[in-house]
N, C-alpha and C positions, 0 to 999 in steps of 0.2 A: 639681423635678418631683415629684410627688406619687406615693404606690405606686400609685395608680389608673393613670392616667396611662402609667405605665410595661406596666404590662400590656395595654397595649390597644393599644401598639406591637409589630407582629411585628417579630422580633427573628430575624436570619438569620446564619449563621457565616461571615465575610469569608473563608474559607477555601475554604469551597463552592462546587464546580463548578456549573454549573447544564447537565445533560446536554441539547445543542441538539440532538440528533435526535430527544428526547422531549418538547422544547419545543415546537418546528415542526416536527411531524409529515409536513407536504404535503411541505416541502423535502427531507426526508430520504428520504423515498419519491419523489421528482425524482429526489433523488441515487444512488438503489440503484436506479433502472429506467438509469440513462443506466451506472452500472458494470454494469448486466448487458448493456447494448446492446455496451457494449468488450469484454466478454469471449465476447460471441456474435461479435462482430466479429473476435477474432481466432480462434477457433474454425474463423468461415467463413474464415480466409485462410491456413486450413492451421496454425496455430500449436495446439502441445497445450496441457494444462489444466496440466502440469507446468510446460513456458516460463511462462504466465499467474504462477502461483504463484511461480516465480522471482524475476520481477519485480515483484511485490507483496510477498513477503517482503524483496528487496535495496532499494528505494523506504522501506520501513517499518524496514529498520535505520538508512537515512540519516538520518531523520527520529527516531528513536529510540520508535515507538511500541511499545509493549507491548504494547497490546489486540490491533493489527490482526496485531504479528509471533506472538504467539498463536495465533489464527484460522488465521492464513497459513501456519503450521506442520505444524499438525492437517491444514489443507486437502492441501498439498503431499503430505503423508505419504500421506495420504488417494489419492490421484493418484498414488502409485506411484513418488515420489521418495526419495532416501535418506538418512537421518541424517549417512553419512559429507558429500554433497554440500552438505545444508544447513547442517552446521558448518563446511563452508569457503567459504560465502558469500562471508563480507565480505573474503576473499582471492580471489573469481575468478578475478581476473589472474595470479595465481600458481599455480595448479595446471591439469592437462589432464581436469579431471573435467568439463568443461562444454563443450558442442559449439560449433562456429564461428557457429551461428546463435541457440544462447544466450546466446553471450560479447559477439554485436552486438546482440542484446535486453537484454543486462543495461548494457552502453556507455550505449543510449538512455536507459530508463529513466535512470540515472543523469543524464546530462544532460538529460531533463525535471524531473530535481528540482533540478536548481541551473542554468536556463536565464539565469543571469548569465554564466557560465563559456564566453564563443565559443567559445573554443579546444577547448574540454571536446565542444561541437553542433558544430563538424566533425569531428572524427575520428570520434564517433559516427558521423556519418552516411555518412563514408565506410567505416567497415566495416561500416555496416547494408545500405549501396548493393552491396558485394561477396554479400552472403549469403541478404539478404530481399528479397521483393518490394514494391511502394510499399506494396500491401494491407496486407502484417507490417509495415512501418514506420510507417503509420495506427494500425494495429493495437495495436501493445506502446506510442508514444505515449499513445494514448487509455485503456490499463489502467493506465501511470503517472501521469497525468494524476487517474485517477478513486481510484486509491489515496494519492495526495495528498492528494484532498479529506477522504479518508476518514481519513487518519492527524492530518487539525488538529482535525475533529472528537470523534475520541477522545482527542487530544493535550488539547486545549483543555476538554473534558469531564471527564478526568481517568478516562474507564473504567475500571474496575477489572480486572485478570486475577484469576481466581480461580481457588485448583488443581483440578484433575481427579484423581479417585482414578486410581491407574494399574491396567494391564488386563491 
């Protein structure tokens, strides 16, 4: 192959993400109008913005995304949650910092992200059945659901976290 030749081949690094919410724009803006529909949705069913974050931060550790547990950090914080609670997350079941009606939203969540796990979707659902109403059980569903989507996105993307000076 000739040096001409060669330069006239774009030449792309096999390592490179190629960021799809900046590829296919429409999709991405589908996909952040139907996460704001779930998080209006659980809003209107009585659920606060803290649950929401909850559940988006415990979804986004399963998955192990960085970008979105990031974002979902700041937001939580943001929302009036606390550092001690947020560090004992991925222990919910072990400590009493988390109310009966977060501990059956964080259950769900959980088993919408591994919905192989039967055993995992009933007990969920019977402690979501003791504590929330079908609306919260649609509800924290459809925000695990759309934090899903949102974590293979930047999983698959490869977003980067970048520091924040501190304040």
């Amino acid at each position: 192959m000739s040096d001409a030749t060669v330069t006239d081949v774009a030449v792309t690094p096999v390592n490179r993400r190629v960021f799809i919410d900046k590829q296919s724009p429409e999709t991405f803006r589908a996909m952040r109008a139907a996460a704001e529909s779930a998080r209006a949705g659980a809003m209107g069913a009585g659920l606060d913005r803290r649950l929401v974050e909850l559940v988006n931060l415990r979804v986004s550790q399963i998955n192990g995304c960085a970008y979105c547990l990031n974002v979902h950090t700041r937001a939580a914080l943001q929302a009036g949650d606390t550092a001690q609670r947020l560090g004992t997350l991925p222990a919910w079941r072990d400590t009493e910092l988390f109310t009966r009606q977060e501990r059956a939203a964080l259950a769900l969540a959980e088993a919408t992200t591994d919905p192989a796990d039967a055993a995992l979707q009933e007990d969920a659902y019977r402690d979501a059945r003791e504590v929330l109403t079908d609306g919260q059980i649609s509800a924290v569903i459809w925000v695990a659901i759309a934090i899903n989507a949102f974590n293979r996105v930047s999983i698959l993307s490869k977003h980067p976290v970048r520091t924040i000076p501190a304040q």
